[in-house]
PDB file of N, CA, C and O in Angstrom:
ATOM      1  N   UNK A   1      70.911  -4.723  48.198  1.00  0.00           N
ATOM      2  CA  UNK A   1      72.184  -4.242  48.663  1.00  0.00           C
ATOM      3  C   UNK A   1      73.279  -4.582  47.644  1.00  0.00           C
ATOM      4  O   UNK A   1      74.195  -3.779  47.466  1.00  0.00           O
ATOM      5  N   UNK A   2      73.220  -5.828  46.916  1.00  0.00           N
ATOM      6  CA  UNK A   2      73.861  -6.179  46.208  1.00  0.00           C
ATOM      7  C   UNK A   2      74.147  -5.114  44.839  1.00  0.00           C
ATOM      8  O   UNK A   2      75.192  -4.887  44.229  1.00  0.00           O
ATOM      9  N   UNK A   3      73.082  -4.705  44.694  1.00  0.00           N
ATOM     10  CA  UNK A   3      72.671  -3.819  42.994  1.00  0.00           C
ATOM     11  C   UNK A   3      73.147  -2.595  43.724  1.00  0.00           C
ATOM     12  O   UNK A   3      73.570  -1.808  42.878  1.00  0.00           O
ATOM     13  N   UNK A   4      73.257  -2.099  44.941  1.00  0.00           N
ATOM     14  CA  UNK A   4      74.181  -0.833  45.124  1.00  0.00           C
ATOM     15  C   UNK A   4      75.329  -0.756  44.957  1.00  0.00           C
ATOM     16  O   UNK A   4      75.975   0.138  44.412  1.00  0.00           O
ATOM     17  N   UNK A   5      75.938  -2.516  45.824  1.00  0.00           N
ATOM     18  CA  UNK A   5      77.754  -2.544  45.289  1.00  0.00           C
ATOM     19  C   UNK A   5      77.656  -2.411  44.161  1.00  0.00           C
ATOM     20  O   UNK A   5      78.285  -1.378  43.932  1.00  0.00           O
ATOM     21  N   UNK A   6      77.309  -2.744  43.345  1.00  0.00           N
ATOM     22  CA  UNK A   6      77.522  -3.097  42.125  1.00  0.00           C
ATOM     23  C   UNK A   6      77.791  -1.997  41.246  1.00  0.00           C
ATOM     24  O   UNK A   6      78.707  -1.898  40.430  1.00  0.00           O
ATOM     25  N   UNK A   7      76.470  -0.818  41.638  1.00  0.00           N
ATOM     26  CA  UNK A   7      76.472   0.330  40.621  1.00  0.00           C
ATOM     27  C   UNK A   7      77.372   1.116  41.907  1.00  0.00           C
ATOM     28  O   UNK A   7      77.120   2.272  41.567  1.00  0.00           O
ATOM     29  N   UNK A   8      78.182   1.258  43.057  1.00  0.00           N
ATOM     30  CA  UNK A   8      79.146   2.167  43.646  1.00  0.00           C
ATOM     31  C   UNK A   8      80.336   1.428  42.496  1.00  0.00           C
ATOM     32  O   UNK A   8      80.811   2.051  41.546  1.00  0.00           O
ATOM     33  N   UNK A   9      80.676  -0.034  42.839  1.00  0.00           N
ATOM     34  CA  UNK A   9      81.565  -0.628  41.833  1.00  0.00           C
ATOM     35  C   UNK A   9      81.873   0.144  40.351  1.00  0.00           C
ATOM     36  O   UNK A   9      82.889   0.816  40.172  1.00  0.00           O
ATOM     37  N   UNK A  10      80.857  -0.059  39.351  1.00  0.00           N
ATOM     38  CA  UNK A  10      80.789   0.669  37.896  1.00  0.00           C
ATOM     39  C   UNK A  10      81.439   2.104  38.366  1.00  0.00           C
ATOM     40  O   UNK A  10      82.617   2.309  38.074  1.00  0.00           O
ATOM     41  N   UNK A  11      80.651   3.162  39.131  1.00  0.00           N
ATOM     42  CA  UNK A  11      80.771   4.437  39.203  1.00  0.00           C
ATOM     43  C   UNK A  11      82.323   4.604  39.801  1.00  0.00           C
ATOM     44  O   UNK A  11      82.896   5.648  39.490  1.00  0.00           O
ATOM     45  N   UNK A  12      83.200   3.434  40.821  1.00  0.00           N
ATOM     46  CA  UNK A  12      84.437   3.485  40.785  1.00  0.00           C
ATOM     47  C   UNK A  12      85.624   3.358  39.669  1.00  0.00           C
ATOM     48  O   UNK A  12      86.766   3.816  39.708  1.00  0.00           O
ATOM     49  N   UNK A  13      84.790   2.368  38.380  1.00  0.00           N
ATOM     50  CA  UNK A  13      85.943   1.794  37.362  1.00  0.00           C
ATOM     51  C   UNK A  13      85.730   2.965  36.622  1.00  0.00           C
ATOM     52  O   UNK A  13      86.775   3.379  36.120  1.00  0.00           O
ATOM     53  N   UNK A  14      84.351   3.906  36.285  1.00  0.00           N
ATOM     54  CA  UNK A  14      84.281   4.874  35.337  1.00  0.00           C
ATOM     55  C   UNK A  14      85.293   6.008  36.137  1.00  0.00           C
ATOM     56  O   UNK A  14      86.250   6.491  35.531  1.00  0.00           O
ATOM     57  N   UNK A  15      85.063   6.291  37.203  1.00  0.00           N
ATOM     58  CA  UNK A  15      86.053   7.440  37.836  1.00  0.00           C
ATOM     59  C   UNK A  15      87.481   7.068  37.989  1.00  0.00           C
ATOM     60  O   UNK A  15      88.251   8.026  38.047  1.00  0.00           O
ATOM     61  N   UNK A  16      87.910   6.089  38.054  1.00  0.00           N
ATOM     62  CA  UNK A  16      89.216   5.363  37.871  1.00  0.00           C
ATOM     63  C   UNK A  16      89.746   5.825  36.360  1.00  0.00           C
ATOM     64  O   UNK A  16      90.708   6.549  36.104  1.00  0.00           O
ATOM     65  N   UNK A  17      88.951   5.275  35.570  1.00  0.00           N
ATOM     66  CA  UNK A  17      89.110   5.653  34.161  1.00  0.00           C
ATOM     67  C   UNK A  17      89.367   6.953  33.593  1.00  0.00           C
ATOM     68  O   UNK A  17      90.095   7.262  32.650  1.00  0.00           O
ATOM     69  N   UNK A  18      88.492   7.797  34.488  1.00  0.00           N
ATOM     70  CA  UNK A  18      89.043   9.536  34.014  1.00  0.00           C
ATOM     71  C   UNK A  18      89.641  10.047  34.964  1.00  0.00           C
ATOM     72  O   UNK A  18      89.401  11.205  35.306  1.00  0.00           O
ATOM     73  N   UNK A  19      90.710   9.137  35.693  1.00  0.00           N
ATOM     74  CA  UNK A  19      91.559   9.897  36.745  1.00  0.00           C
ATOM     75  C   UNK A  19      91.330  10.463  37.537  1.00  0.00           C
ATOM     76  O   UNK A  19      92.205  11.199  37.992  1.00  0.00           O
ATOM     77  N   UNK A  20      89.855  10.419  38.212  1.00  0.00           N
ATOM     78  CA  UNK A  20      89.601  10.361  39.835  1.00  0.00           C
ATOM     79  C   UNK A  20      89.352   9.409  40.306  1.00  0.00           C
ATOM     80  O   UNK A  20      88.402   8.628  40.293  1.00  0.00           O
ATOM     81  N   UNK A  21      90.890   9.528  41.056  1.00  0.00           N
ATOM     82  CA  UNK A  21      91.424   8.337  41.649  1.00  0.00           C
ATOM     83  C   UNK A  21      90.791   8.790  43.428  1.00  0.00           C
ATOM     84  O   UNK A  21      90.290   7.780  43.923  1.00  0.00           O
ATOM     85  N   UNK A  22      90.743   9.653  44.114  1.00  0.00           N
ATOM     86  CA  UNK A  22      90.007   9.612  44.819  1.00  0.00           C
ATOM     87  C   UNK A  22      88.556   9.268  45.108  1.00  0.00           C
ATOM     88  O   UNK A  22      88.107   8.515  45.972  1.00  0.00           O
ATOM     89  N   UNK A  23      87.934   9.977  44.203  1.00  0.00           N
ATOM     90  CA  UNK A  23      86.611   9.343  44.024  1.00  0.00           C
ATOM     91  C   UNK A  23      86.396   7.800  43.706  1.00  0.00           C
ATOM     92  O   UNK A  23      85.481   7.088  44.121  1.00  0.00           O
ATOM     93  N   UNK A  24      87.187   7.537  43.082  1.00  0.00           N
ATOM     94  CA  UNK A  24      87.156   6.424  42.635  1.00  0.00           C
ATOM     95  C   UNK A  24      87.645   5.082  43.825  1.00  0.00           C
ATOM     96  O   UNK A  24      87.335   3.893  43.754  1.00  0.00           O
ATOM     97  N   UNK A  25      88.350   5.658  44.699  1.00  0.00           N
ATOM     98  CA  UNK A  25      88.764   4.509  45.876  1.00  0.00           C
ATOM     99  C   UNK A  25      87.556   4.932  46.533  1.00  0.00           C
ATOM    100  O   UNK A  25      87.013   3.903  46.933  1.00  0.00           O
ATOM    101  N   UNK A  26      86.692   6.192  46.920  1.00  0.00           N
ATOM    102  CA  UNK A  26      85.875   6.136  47.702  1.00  0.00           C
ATOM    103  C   UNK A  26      84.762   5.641  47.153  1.00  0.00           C
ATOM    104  O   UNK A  26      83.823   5.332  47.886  1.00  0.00           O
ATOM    105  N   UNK A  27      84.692   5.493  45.848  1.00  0.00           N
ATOM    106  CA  UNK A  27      83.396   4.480  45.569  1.00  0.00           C
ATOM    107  C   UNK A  27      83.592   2.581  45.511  1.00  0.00           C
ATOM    108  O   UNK A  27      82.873   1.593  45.359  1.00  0.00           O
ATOM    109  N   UNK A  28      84.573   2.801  45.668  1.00  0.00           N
ATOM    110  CA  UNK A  28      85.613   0.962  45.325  1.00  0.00           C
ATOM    111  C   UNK A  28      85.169   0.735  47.383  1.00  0.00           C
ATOM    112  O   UNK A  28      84.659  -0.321  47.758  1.00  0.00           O
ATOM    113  N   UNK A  29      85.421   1.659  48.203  1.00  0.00           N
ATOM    114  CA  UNK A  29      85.407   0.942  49.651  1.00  0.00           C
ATOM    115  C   UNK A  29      84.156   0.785  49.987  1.00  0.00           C
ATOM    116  O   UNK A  29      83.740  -0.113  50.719  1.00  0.00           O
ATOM    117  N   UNK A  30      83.188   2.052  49.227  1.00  0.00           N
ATOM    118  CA  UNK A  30      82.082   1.563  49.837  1.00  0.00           C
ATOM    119  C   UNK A  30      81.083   0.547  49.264  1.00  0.00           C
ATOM    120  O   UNK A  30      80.158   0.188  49.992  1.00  0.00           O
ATOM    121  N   UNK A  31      81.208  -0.025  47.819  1.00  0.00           N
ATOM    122  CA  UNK A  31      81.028  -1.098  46.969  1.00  0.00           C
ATOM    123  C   UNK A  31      81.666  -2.562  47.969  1.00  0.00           C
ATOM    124  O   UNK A  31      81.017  -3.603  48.061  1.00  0.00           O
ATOM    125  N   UNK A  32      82.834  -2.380  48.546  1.00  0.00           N
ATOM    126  CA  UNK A  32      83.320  -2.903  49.353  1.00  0.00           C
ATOM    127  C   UNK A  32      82.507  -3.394  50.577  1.00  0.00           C
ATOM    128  O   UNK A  32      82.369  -4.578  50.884  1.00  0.00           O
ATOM    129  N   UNK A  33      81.937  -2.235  51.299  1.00  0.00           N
ATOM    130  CA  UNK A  33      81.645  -2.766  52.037  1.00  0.00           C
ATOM    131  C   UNK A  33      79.871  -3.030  52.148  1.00  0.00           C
ATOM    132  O   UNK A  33      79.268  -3.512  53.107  1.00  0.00           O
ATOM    133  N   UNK A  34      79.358  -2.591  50.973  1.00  0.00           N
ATOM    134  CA  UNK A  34      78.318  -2.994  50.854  1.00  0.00           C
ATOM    135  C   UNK A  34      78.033  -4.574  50.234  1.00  0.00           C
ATOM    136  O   UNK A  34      76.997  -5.228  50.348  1.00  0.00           O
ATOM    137  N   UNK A  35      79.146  -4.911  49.626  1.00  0.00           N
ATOM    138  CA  UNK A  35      78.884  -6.774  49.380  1.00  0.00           C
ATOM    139  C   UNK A  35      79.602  -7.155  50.547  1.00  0.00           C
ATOM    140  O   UNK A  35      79.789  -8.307  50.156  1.00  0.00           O
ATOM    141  N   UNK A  36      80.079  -7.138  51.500  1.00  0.00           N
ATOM    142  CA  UNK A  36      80.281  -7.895  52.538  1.00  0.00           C
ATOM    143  C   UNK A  36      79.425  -7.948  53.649  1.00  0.00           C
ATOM    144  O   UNK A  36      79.430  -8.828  54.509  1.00  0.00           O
ATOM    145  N   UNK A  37      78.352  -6.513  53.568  1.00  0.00           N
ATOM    146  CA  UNK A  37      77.584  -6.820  54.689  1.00  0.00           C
ATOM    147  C   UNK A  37      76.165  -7.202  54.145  1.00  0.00           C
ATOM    148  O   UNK A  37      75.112  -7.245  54.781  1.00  0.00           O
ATOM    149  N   UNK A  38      76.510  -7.622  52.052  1.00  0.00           N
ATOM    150  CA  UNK A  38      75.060  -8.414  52.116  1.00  0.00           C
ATOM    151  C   UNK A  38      75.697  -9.544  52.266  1.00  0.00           C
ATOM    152  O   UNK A  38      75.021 -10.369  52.880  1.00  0.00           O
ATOM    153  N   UNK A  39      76.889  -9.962  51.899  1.00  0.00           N
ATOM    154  CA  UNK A  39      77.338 -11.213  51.911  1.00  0.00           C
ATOM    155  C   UNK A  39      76.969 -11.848  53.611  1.00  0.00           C
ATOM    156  O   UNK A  39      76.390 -12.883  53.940  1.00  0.00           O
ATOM    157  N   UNK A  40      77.518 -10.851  54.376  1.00  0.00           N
ATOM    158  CA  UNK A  40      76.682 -11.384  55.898  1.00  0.00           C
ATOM    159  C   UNK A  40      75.708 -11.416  56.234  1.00  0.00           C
ATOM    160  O   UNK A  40      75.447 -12.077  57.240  1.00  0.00           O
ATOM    161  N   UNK A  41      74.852 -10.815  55.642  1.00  0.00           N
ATOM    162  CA  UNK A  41      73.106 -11.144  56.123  1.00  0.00           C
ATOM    163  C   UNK A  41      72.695 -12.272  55.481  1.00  0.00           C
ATOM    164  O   UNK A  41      71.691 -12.914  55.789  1.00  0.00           O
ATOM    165  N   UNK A  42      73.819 -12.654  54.158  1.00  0.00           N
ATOM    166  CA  UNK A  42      73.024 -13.928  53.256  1.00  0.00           C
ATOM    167  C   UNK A  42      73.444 -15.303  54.483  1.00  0.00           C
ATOM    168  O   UNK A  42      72.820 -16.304  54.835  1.00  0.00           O
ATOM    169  N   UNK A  43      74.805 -14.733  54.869  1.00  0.00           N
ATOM    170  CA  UNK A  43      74.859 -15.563  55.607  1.00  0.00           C
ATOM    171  C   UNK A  43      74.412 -16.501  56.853  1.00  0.00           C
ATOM    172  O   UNK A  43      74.514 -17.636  57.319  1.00  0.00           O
ATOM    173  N   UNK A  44      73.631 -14.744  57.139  1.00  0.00           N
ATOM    174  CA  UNK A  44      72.679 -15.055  58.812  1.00  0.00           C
ATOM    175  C   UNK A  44      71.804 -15.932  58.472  1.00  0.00           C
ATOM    176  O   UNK A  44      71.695 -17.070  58.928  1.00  0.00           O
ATOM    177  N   UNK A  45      70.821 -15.152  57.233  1.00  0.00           N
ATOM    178  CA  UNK A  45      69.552 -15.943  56.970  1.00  0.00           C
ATOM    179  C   UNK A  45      69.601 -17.356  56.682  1.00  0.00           C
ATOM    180  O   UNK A  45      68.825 -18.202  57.127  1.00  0.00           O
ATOM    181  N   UNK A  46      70.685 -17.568  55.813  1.00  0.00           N
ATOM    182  CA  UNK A  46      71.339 -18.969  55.691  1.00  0.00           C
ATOM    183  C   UNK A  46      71.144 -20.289  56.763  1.00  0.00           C
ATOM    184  O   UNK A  46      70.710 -21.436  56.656  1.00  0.00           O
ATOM    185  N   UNK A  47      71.582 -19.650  57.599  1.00  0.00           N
ATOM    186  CA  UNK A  47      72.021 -20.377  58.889  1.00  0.00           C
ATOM    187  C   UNK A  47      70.401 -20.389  59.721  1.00  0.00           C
ATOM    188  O   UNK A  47      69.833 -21.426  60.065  1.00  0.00           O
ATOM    189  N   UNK A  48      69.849 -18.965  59.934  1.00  0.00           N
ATOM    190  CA  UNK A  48      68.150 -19.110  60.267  1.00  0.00           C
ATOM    191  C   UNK A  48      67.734 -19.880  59.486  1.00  0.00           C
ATOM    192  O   UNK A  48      67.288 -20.920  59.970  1.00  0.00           O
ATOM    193  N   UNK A  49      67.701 -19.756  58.288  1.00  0.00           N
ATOM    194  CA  UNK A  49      66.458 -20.285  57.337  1.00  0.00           C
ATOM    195  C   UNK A  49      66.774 -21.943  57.495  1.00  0.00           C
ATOM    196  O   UNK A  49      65.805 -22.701  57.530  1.00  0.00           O
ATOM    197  N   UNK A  50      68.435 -22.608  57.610  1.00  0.00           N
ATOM    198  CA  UNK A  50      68.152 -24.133  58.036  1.00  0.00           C
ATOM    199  C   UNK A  50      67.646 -24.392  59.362  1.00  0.00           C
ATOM    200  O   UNK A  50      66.845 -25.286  59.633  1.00  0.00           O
ATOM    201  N   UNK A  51      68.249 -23.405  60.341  1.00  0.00           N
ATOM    202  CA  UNK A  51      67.548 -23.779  61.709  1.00  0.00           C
ATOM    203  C   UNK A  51      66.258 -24.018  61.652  1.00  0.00           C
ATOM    204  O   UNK A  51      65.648 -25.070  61.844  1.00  0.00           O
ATOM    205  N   UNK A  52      65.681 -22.398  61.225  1.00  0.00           N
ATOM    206  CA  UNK A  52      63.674 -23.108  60.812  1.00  0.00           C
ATOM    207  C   UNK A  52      63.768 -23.993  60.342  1.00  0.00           C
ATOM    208  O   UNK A  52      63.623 -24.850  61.215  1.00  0.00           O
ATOM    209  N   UNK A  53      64.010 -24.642  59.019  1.00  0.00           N
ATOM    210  CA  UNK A  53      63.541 -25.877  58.069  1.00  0.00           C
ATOM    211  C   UNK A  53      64.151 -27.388  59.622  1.00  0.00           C
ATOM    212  O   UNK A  53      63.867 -28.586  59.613  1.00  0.00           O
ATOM    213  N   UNK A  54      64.650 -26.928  60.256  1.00  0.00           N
ATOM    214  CA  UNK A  54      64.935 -27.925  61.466  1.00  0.00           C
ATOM    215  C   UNK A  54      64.041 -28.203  61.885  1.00  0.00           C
ATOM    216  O   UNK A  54      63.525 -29.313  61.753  1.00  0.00           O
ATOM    217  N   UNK A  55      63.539 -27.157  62.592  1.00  0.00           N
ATOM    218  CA  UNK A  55      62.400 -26.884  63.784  1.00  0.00           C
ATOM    219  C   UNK A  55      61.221 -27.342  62.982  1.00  0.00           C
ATOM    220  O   UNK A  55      60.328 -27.902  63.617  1.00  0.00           O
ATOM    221  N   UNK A  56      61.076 -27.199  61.711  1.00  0.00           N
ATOM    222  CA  UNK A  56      59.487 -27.101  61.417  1.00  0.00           C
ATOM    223  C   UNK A  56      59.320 -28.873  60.880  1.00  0.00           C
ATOM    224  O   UNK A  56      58.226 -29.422  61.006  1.00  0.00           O
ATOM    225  N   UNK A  57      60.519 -29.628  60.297  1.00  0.00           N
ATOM    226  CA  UNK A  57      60.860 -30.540  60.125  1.00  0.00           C
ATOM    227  C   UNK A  57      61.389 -31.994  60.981  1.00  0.00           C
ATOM    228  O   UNK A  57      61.764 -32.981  60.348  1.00  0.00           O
TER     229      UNK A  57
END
């Protein structure tokens, strides 16, 4: 999920760069919101993965 923000990200600064500025915010929100909802699953697993190491420990 991460390597999608990333390349929506690039494909926003290159369209920024040749003055599609529309395209370019619509690839910037959804870069947007694709690192925040891996940033939240890193987070879930985070929080699972110590609970297991609890339980199994």
């Amino acid at each position: 999920m991460l390597k999608w923000a990333l390349i929506f990200f690039i494909i926003s600064v290159v369209a920024g760069f040749f003055g599609f500025s529309r395209a370019s915010a619509g690839a910037a929100t959804i870069a947007k919101w694709l690192f925040f909802a891996a940033l939240a699953l890193f987070a879930i697993f985070l929080v699972l993965g110590l609970l297991a190491g609890e339980v199994l420990f």
